[in-house]
N, C-alpha and C positions, 0 to 999 in steps of 0.2 A: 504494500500500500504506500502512494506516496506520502509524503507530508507538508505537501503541495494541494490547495483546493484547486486555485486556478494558475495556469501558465499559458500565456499569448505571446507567439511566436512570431515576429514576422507582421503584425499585421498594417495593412496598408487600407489606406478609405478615400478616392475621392470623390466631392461633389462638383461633374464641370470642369471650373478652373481651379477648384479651392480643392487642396489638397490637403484633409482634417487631419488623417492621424498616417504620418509617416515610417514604418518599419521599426512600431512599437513592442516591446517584448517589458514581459510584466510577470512579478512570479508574488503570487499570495500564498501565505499559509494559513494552513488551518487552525480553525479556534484563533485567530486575529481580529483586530482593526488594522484593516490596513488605509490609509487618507491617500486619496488620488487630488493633488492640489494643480492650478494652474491659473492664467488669466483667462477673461473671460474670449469665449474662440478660440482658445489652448487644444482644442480638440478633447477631451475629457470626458466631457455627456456624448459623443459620438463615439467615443469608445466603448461606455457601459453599454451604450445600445447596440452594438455589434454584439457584445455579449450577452444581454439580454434577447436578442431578434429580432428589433426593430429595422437595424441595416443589416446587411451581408458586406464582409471585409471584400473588397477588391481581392487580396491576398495577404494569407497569413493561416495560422493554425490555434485552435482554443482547444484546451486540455484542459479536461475535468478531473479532479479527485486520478492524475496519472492517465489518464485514458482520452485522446482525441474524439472531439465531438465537432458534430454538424449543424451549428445551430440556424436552422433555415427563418424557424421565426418565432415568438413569445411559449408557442407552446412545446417544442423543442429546448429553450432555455428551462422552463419549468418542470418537463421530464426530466433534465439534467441536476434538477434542486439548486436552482436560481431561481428568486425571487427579485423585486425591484421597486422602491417607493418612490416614485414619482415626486421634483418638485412642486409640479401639480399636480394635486393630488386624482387619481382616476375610479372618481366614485362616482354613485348616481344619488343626485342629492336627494331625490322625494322615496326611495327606498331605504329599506332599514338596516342597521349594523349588519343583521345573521344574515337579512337577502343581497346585499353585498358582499359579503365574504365568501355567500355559496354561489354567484353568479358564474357561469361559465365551468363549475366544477361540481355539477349537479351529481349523486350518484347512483338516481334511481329516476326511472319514469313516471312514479309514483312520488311526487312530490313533498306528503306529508311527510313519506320516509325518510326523504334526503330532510325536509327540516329536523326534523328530529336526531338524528344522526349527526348535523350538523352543528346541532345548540350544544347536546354532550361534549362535542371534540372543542369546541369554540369554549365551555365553560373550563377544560384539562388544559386549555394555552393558554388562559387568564391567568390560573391558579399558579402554571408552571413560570410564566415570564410577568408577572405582573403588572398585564396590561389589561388591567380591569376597566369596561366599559358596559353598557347598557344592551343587551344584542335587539331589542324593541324601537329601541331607540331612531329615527330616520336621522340621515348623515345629516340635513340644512339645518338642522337641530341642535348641531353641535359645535363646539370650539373649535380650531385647529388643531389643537393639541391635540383634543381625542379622536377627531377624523386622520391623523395621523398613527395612532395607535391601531388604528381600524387598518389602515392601509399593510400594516405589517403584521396586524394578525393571518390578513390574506392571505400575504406569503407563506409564513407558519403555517398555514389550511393547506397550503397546494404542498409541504414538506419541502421548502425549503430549507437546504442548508447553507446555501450563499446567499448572502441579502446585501442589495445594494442599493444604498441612500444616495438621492443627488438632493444637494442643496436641503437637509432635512430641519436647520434651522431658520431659513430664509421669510416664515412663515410665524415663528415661535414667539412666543414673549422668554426671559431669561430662565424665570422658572420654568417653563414648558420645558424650554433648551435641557435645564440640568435636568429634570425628569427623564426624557427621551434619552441623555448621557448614559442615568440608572440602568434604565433599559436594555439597552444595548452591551452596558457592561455585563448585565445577566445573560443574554444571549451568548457574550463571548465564554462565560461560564459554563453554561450548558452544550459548549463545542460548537458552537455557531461560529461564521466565519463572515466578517463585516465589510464592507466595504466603501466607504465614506467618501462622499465629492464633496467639497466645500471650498471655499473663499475665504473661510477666517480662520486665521494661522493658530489664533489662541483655541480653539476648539480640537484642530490636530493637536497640540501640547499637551491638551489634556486628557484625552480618549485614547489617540492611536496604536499602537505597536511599533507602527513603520510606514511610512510618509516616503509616495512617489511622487516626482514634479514631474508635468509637461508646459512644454513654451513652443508656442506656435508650430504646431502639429505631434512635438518630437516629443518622447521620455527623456529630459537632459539628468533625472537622477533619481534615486529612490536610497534614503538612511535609516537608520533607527531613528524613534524622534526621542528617545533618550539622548542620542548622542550630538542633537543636531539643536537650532535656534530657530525664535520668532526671523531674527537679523537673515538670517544664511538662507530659512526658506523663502523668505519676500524678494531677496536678489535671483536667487535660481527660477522662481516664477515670472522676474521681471528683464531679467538677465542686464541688471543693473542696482545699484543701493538704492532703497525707497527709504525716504521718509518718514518714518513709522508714527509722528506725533505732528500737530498741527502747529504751524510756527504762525504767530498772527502776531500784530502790533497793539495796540492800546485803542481803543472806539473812539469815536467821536464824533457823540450822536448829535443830531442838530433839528429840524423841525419835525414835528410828529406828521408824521403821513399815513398813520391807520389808525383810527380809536373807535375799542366798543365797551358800549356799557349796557353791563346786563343783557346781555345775549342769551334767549335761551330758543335753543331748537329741540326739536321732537322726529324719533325715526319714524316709519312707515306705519307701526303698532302703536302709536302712542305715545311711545315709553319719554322722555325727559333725556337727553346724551348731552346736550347741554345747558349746565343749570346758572343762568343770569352772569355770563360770564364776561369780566370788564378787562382792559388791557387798553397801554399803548405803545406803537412800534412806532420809533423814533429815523429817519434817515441816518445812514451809516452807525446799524448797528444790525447784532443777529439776535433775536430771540429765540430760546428754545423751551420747546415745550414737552416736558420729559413727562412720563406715567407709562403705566402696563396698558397693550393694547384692549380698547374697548372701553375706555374712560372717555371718552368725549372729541378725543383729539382731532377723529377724522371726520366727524360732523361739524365740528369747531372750524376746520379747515375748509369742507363742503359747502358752510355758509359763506363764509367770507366769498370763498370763491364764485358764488351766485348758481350752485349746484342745487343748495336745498335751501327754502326755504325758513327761515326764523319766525318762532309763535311770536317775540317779544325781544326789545331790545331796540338799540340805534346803533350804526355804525357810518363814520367819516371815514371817507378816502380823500388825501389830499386837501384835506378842509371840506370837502362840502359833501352833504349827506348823501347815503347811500337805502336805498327806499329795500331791507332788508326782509322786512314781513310782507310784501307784498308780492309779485309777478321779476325777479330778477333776471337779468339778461348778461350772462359771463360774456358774451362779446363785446358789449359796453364798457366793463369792467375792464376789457385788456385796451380799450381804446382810451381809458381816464390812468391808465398806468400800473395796471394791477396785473402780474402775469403768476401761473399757475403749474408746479408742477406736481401733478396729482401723485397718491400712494401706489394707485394701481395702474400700471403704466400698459396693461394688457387692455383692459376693458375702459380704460377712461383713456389713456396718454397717449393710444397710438390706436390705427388700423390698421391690424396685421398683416391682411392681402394687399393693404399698398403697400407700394417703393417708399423706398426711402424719402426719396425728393417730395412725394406728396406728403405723408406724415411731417418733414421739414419746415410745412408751408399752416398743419392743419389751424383749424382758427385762425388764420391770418390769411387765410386765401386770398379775402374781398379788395386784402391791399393792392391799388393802382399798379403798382409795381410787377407786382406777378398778372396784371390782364392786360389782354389784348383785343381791344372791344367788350364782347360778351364773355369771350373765351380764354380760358388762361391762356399763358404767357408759355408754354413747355420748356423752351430754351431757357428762360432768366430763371424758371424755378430749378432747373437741376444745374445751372451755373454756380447759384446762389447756395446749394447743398451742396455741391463739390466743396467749394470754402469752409463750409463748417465741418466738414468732416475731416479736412486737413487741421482745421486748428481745435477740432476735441478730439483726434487721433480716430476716429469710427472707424469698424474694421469690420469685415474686409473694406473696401473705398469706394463702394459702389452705388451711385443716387438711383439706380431702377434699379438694384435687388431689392427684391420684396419683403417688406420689414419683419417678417416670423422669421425668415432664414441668419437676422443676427441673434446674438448670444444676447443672452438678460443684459449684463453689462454696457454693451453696445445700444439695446435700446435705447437703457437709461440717458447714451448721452446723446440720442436723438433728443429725446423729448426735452433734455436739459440746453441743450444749445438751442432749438427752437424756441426755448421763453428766456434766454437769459440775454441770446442775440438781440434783445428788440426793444433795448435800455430801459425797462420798466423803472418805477418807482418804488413796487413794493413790490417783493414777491416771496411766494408763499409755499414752499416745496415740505410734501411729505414724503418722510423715509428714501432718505437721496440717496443712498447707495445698498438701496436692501438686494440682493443677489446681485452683489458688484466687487469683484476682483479688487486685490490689493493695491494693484497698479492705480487702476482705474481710482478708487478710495484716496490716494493721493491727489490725484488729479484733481479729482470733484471737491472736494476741499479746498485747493486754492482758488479754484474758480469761486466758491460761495464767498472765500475773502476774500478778494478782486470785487468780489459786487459791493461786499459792505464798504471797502474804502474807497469806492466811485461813488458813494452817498446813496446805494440801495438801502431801501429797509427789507430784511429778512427776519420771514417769521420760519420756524422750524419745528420740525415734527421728526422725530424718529425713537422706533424701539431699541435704540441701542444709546444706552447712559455714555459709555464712551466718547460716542461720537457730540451727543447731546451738550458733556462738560467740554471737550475740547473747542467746538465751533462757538459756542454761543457767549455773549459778553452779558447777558442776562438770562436766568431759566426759571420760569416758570412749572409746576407742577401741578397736575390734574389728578384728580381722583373722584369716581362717581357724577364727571360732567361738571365741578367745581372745580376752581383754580384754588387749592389750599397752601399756597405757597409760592412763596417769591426767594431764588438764593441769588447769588454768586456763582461763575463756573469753580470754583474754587473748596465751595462745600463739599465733603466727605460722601463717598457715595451712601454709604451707612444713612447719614442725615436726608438726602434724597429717598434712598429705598424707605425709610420712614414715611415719608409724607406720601411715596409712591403705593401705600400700602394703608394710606389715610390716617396716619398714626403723627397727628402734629402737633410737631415743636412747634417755639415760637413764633409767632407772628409777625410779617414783614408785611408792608403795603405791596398787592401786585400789582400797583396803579402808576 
């Protein structure tokens, strides 16, 4: 028996011109973590999917558990005991825990049979991995946290012994994160054999066994992550020294360009997300606005942005009032100097089956500039998108490839260079680098401070405290749809998780 799960020989992938994974060779062992690190279009999710069956290798060889296998396509991988959890998650929302987990792995014709069969096996990988969940439960129901736990009990249903995570925190609040850590470290217990894609080097530090890089298509290394650095893996994914920490100057904020007072909106149910919330963003400064997700932050942002409407409340752009409870119009909004870059950059910030060049332009189409009479401009828009993709590096460099064929990363600085290019006065970005490479995380950093000392006002939003203390020159904190606090980037994360957690200290004006 080997002591080898997986060994890839050889393998080769192109798509076209773009040539993803180059005469890659990879050896995992059993009962590991192993972390597959790279930037974003490193070729990495194009590799698990060769191993999974999503693509077929051009050329190359995949050995399972010692023995050559053909994996043609998903069901092939899963005969093989490969399993694979999606960074998006591939469940069906209005079906329940156990009819998800048995979909496609029915084992009778007789239906009640396989339920039944299915809830016994499904309640013996609760107890065995403890990944306790509701099996009644339908997925739209549920947290991400635990629609992620669902995802992987799947695998465990179908006997997997290889399980490969892409991006499994991308999704998560911190607590989920260390949960899912838990996890995983039991599975490695129980002889599971792990296989990790991620972007955040401190995540490999703290789970993995052994830590492979790839850089634009190739394997350039694979160490123990015992013996290796946050420092050493950020240069080999980058194949240069990055930055690892935010170098900014001192603020200097000057007239106020966004105030609300007493804001409160209500989601689609009802419910209160936020509650009479007041604030103001100063030109040339960043705000952030730290809390676990699902406190208010992204309807807090939805308003503003003239997404969702406000039961209550007033808010000024620029001085002069902004008709917030009533019929709002975000194109307005980006025409009085307010630009937007949303959390979810799949379903709000881009459209997938356009090019590039057209997502470059989106909301800003009606600009003179990009028409020609009635009809757009074709020439000046993909002229106009070639520039921006030379100065935020977009990769591959191409304004008609069709925006689902870049990597997460790459989106992102679609949609980030379409609202940043177009000198707003305020602008309002949630979760700026959530599935975004370390490189790239450098990058998008300088860029948000270039905006603050050109006299931008940024207000900010992301589930990661890190990024939250580093950018921001003031942070505000949410909890329950109320802002319970006003620090300093400077405060102890401790003192944040407190307030993050509704547990507050003293009291500062957030005003």
């Amino acid at each position: 028996m080997s002591d080898l799960a997986i060994e890839l020989r050889g393998i080769d992938k192109s798509f076209g011109l773009v040539h993803a994974n180059r005469d890659i060779n990879l050896k995992v062992r059993k009962g590991s973590i192993h972390g597959i690190i790279g930037e974003n279009g490193a070729g990495k999710s194009t590799l698990m999917s060769i191993l999974y069956g999503f693509y077929q290798a051009d050329r190359g060889e995949i050995i399972v558990d010692g023995k050559p296998v053909a994996i043609r396509d998903t069901n092939a991988a899963i005969a093989a005991g490969i399993g694979m959890v999606h960074q998006h998650f591939m469940l069906v929302e209005n079906f329940s825990v156990l009819e998800n987990i048995m979909l496609g792995a029915e084992e009778s014709q007789i239906l009640n049979s396989s339920i039944s069969k299915a809830r016994i096996e499904l309640k013996r990988l609760e107890s065995e991995y403890g990944l306790e969940v509701d099996p009644d439960a339908l997925i739209e129901e549920l947290p991400v946290g635990i629609q992620q736990r669902v995802e992987i009990l799947k695998a465990l249903y179908r006997k997997a012994d290889i399980l490969i995570l892409d991006e499994p925190t991308g999704v998560l609040t911190p607590a989920e994160a260390d949960h899912l850590f838990r996890i995983l470290a039991q599975l490695k217990a129980e002889g599971k054999t792990v296989l990790l894609i991620t972007h955040k080097l401190r995540e490999i530090m703290a789970i993995t066994d052994e830590v492979s890089v790839m850089r634009r298509g190739e394997m350039v290394a694979t160490r123990q992550t015992s013996q290796t650095s946050v420092e050493e893996l950020a240069e080999l994914m980058v194949g240069r020294r990055v930055l690892l920490r935010v170098e900014k100057g001192e603020a200097k904020p000057g007239a106020t360009r966004l105030s609300l007072r007493n804001l409160t909106v209500k989601d689609g149910r009802g419910v209160t997300m936020v509650d009479t919330v007041s604030l103001d963003l100063k030109a040339g400064e960043i705000v952030g606005i730290a809390g676990v997700a699902g406190n208010g932050q992204s309807e807090l942002l939805e308003a503003i942005a003239g997404m969702r409407r406000a039961v209550s409340g007033t808010m000024t752009l620029n001085g002069k009032p902004v008709e917030v409870t009533g019929t709002l119009d975000p194109a307005e909004l980006r025409r009085r100097g307010l630009a937007h870059v949303p959390e979810d950059r799949h379903h709000v910030g881009l459209v997938l089956k356009f090019e590039e060049s057209e997502n470059a332009i989106l909301g800003y189409h009606n600009n003179p500039k990009y028409r020609n009479g009635v009809l757009l401009n074709v020439d000046a828009i993909r002229a106009e998108a070639e520039e921006k993709i030379a100065r935020y590096d977009i990769r591959p460099p191409n304004p008609r490839l069709k925006t689902a064929n870049f990597s997460g990363g790459n989106q992102q600085k679609i949609v980030l260079a379409r609202e940043m290019e177009r000198g707003p006065d305020v602008l309002i970005i949630g979760q700026p680098t959530r599935g975004v490479d370390v490189g790239a995380i450098e990058f998008i950093h300088k860029r948000i401070i270039e905006m603050r000392d050109q006299g931008v006002a940024v207000l900010l939003v992301s589930v990661e405290l890190d990024e939250i203390r580093a950018l921001s020159d003031r942070i505000l904190v949410m909890f329950a749809g109320r802002v319970v606090g006003e620090r300093l980037p400077d405060a102890s994360e401790g003192e944040l998780g407190l307030l993050m957690a509704g547990v507050e200290g003293p009291k500062e004006a957030a005003e």
